[in-house]
C-alpha positions as CSV (number, residue, x, y, z in Angstrom):
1,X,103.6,36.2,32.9
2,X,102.7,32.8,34.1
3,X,99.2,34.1,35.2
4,X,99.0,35.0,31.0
5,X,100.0,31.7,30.4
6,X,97.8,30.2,32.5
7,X,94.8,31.9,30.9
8,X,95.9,31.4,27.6
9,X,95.8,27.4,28.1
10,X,92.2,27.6,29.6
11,X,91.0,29.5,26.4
12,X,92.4,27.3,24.2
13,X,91.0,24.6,26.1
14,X,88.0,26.0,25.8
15,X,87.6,25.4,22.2
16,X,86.8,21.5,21.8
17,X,88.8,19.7,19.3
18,X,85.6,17.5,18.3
19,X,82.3,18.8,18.3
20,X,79.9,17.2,20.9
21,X,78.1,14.1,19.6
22,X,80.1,13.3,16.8
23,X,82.1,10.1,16.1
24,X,85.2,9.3,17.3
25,X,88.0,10.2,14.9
26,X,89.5,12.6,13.1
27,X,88.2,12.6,9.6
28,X,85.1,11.8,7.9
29,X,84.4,11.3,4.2
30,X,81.4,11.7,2.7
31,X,80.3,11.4,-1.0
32,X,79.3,13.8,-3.4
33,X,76.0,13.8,-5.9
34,X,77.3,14.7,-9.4
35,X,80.2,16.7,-8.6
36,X,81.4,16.9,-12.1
37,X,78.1,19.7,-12.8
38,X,80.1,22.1,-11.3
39,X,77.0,22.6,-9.5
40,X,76.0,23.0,-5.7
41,X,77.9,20.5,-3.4
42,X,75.0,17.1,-2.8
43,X,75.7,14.7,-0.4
44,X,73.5,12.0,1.3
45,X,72.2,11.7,4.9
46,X,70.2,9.0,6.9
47,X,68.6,9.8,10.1
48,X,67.4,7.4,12.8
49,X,68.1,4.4,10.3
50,X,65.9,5.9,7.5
51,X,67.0,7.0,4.5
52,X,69.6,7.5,2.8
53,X,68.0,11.1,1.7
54,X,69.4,13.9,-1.0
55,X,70.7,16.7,1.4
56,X,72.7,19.7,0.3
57,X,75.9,21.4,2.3
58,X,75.5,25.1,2.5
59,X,78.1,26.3,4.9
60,X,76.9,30.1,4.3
61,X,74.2,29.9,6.9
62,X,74.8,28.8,10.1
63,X,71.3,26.5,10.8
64,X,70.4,23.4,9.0
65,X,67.1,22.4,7.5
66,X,64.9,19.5,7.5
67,X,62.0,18.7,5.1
68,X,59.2,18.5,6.5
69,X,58.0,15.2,4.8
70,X,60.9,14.2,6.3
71,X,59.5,14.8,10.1
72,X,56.7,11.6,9.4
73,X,59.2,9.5,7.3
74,X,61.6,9.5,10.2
75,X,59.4,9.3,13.1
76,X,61.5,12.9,14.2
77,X,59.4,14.6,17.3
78,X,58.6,17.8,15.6
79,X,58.8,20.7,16.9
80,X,60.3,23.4,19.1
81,X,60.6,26.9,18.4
82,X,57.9,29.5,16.6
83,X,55.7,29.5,14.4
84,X,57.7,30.8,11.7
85,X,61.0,28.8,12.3
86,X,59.7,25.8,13.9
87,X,63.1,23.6,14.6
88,X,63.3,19.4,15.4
89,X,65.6,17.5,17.3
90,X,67.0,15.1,14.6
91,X,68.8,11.6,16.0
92,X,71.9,9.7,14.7
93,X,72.2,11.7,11.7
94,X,74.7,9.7,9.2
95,X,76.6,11.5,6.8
96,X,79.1,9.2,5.2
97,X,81.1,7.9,7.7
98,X,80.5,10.6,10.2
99,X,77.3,9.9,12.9
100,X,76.2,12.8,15.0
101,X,73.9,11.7,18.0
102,X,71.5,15.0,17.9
103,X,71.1,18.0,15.3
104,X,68.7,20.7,15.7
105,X,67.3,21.5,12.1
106,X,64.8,24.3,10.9
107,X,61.8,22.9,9.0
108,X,60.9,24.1,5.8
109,X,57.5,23.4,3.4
110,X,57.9,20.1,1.4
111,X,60.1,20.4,-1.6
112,X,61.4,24.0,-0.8
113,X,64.2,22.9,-1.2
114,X,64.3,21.2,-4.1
115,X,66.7,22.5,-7.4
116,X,67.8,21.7,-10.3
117,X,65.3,18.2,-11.0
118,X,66.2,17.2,-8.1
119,X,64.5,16.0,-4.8
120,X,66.7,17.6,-2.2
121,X,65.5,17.2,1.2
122,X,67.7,18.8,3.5
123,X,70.6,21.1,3.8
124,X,73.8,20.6,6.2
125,X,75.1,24.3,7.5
126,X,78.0,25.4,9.4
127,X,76.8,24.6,12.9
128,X,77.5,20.8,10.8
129,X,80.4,21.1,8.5
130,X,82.1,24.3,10.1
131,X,82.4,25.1,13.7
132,X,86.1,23.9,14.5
133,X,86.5,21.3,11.5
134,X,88.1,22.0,8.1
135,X,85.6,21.1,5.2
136,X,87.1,20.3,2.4
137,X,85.9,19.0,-1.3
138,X,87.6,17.2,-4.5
139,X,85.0,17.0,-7.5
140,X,87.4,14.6,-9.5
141,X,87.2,12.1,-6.4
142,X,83.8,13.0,-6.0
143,X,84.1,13.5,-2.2
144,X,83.9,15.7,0.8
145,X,85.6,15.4,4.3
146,X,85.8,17.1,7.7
147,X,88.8,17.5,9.6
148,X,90.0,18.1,13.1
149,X,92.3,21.1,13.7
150,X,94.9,18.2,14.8
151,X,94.6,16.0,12.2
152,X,95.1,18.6,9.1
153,X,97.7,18.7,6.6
154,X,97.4,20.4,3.5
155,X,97.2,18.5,0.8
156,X,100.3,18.1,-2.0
157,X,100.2,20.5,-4.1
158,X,97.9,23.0,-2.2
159,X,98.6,26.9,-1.4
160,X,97.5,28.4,1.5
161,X,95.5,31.9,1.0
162,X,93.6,34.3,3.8
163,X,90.3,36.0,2.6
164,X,91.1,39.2,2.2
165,X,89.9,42.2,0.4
166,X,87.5,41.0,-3.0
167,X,87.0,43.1,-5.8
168,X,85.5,43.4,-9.5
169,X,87.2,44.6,-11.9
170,X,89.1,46.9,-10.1
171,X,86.9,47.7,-7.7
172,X,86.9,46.2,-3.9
173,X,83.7,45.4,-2.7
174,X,82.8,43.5,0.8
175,X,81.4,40.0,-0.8
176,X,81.5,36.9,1.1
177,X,82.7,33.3,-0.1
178,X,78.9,31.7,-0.2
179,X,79.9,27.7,-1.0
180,X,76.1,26.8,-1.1
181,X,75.2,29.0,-4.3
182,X,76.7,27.3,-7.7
183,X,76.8,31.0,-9.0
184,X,78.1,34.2,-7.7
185,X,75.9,37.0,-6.6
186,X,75.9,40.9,-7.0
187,X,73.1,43.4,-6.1
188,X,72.1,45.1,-9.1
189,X,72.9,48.9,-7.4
190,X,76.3,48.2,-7.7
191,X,76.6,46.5,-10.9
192,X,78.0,50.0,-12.8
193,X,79.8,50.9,-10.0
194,X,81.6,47.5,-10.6
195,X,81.3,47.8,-14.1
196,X,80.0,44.7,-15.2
197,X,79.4,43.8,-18.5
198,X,75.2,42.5,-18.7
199,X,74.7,39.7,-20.7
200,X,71.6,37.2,-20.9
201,X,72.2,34.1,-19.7
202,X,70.5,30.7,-21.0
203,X,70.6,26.9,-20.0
204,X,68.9,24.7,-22.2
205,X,68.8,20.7,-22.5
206,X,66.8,18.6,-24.4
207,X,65.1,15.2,-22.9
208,X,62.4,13.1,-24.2
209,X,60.3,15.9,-23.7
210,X,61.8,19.1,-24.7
211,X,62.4,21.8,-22.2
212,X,64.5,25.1,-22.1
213,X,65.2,27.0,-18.9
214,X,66.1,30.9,-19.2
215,X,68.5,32.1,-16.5
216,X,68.0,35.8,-17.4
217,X,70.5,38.8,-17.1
218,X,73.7,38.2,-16.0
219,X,76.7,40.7,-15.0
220,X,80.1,39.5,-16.4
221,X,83.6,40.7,-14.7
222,X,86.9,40.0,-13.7
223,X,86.9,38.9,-9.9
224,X,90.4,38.7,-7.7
225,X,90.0,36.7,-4.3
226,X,92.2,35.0,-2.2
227,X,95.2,35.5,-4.8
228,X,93.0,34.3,-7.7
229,X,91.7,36.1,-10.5
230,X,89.0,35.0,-12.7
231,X,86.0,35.9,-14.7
232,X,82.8,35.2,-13.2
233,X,79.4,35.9,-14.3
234,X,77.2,37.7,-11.6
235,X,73.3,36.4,-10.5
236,X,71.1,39.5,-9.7
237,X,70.8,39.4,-5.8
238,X,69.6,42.1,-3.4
239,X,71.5,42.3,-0.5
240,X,72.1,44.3,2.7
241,X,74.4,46.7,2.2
242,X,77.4,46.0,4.2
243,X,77.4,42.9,2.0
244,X,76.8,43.4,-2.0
245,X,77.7,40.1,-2.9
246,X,79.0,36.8,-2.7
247,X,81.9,34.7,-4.3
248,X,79.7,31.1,-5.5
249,X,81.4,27.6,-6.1
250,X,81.6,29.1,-9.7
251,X,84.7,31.1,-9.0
252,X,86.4,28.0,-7.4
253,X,85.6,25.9,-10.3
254,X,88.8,24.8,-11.6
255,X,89.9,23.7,-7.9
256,X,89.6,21.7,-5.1
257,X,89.6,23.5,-2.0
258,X,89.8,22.9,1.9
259,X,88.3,25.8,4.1
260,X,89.4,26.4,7.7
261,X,86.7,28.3,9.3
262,X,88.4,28.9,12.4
263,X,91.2,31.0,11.2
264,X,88.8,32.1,7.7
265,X,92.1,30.5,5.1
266,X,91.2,28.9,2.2
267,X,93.9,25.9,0.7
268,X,93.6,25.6,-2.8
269,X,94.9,22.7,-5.1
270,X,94.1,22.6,-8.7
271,X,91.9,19.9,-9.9
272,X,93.2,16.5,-10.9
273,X,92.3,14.7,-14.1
274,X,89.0,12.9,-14.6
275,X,90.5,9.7,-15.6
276,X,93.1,9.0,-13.1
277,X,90.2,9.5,-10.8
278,X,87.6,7.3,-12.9
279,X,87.9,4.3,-10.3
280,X,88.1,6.4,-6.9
281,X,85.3,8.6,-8.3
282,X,82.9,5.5,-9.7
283,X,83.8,3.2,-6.4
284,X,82.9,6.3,-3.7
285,X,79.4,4.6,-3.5
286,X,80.2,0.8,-2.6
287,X,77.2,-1.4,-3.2
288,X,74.8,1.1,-3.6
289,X,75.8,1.7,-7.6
290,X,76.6,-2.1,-8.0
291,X,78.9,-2.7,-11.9
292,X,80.5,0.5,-12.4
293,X,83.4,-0.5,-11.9
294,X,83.7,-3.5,-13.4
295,X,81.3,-3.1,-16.3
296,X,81.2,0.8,-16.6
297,X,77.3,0.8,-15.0
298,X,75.8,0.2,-18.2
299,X,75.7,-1.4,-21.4
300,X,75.8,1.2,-25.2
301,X,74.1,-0.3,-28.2
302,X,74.1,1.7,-30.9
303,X,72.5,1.2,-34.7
304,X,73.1,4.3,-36.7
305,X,71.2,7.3,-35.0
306,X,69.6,5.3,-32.4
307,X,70.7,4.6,-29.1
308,X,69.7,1.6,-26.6
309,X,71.2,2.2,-23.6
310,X,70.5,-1.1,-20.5
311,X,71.7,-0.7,-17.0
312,X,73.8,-3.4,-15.1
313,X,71.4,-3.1,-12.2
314,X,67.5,-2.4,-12.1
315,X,67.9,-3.3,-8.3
316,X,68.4,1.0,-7.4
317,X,67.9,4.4,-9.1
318,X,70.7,5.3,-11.1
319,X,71.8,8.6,-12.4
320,X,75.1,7.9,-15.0
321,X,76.9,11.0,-16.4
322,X,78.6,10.1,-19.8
323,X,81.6,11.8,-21.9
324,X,81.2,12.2,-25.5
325,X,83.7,12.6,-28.1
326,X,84.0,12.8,-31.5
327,X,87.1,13.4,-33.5
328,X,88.4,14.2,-30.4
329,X,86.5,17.3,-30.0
330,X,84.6,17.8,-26.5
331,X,80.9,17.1,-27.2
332,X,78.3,18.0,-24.0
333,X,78.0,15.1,-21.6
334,X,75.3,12.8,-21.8
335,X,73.1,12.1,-18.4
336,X,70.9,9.0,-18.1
337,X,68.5,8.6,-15.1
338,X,67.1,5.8,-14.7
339,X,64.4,4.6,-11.8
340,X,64.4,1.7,-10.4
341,X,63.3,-1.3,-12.0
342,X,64.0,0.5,-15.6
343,X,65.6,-2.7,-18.0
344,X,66.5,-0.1,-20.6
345,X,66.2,3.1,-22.4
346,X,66.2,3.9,-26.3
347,X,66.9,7.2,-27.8
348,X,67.4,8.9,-31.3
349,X,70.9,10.8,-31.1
350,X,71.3,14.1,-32.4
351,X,73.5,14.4,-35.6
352,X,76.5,15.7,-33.5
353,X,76.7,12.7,-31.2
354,X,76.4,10.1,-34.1
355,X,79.6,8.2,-34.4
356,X,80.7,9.8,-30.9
357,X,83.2,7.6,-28.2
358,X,80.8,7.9,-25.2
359,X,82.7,6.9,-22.1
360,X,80.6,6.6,-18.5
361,X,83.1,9.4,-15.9
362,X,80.2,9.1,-13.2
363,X,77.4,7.8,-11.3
364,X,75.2,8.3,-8.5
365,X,71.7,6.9,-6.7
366,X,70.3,10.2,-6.7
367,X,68.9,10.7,-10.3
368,X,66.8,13.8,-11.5
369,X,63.2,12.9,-11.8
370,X,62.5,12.5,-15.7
371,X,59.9,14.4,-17.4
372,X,58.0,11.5,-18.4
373,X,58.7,7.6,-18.0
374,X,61.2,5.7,-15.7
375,X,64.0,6.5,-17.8
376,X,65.7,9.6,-19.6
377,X,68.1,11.4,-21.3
378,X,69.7,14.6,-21.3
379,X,71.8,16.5,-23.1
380,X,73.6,19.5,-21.1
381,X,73.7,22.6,-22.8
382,X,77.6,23.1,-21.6
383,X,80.4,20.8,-22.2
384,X,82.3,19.9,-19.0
385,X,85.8,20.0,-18.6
């Protein structure tokens, strides 16, 4: 009996409550690049000083991955490993207010890793936001965290759930939660066994250059997971077949959810209002987006079905995600990216939007690169909620 005991101490002894290098503490927050997209989770990272530089968190795989324009930017000694996976030695990698002395990342090709306009250039994986932590995110507040096992509490309001069995419509299937795609995935050889309903999905959004961007088919069904039942539409994905699938951040949409890797439990709260959160969610970036606050990041000037549109700051890029509405119907947000040194931007505005209340609800550093120009506009081809 005691001799049990004994060993029982040693192996939980064995698993250390802070992962070696990091920062002393217990939790680190970290902010998020347009959370309210509903889109994959973007956060920013300097290394060795440099920086700070678009990354994204993919807790799916377990490695991390480095840019390699990254390797000469940040003076990184590059590189161990093959041929085919060659692997650096990254220093005092920053992620909000979490530093990690040394993180072995993969190397891809320049811009591989790039999505959505966006120049991402790095991703974060478990061996980062997993091992023993909890990692948790809230879109509203525009924020992610990591938590020791000692320091977590669930938060009010959150319900505690085990990943167990999954299935679609009816039928259980072995798919995996996969919290670095925005979509869920299904192989297409099991998309009648799972009876999904094929539909052709489109995104569009119109700039100051037109563009349209055609998703392609799309399997639509009801999905129950950890307690939850919603519709989700499937992405064609081949997979190994032990694992058809995978559950996407689009199933966890209307949530904010805190993942404990260690025992695989997933805490779910639903998502808070976007104006109760306006301030937290605005203020998460400090000096770096200076006026948001205080003078909503921007200045609207409207004369009939033209907009003029002037930043507070030309001192930093600025990406500013605004709410339209318009007899109080829901119109699609509004995005304006703006480089740096851009004084102001002019647009005509679409029939809909004329006469709108347009109301910034976010901003980040990180804007999409515009099709032509310093600055743009975009019109989203959903309405968020």
């Amino acid at each position: 009996m005691c001799l049990a005991l004994v060993l029982l101490l040693l192996v939980i002894g064995c698993v250390p409550e802070l992962p070696p290098g990091y920062s002393p503490g217990g939790r680190w927050v970290f902010p998020l690049v347009d959370p309210l997209s509903n889109g994959r989770l973007l956060t920013t990272v300097s290394i060795a000083g440099h920086g700070p530089y678009l990354f994204a968190i993919d807790p799916s795989t377990w490695d991390s991955y480095l840019d390699s324009d990254l390797i000469e930017q940040t003076g990184v000694w590059c590189c161990n490993g093959s041929r085919h996976a060659p692997t650096v030695e990254v220093p005092k990698v920053r992620i909000g207010d979490l530093t990690i002395d040394m993180v072995h990342m993969a190397v891809v090709p320049a811009n591989a890793l790039d999505d959505d306009g966006r120049r991402v250039c790095g991703a974060l994986g478990r061996s980062i936001v997993g091992r023993s932590l909890i990692f948790g995110f809230d879109r509203e507040r525009g924020v992610a965290w990591l938590i020791t096992q000692h320091e977590f509490h669930p938060l009010v309001g959150e319900s505690r759930h085990g990943w167990k069995s999954v299935s679609v419509n009816g039928v259980e299937l072995n798919i995996v939660p996969d919290l670095g795609r925005s979509v869920s995935t299904l192989d297409p050889e099991v998309w009648d066994e799972a009876k999904l309903v094929k539909e052709n999905g489109v995104r569009s959004f119109i700039s100051n250059r037109a563009q349209r961007t055609k998703v392609g088919m799309l399997g639509r069904g009801m999905v129950t997971a950890v307690d939850l039942t919603r519709q989700v539409r499937f992405a064609p994905v081949s997979y190994m077949k032990d694992h058809p699938g995978s559950i996407g951040l689009d199933f966890f949409e209307p949530f904010s959810i805190e993942i404990d890797w260690s025992h695989e439990d997933v805490y779910i709260a639903t998502r808070a209002d976007l104006d109760s959160t306006r301030n937290v969610r605005l203020g998460r970036w400090g000096r770096l987006v200076p006026g948001c606050i205080s003078h909503g990041c921007m200045r609207f000037l409207v004369n009939r079905t033209t907009l003029e549109v002037v930043p507070e700051s030309i001192e930093a890029d600025l990406e500013v995600v605004v709410r339209a509405t318009k007899l109080g119907a829901k119109l699609a947000d509004l995005e304006f990216n703006f480089a740096k040194g851009s004084a102001s931007f002019r647009t005509e505005l679409p029939p809909e939007y004329q006469g709108a209340l347009l109301e910034v609800i976010d901003a980040s550093p990180f804007p999409r690169k515009c099709p032509s120009g310093k600055a743009c506009v975009m019109f989203e081809a959903y309405a968020r909620n």
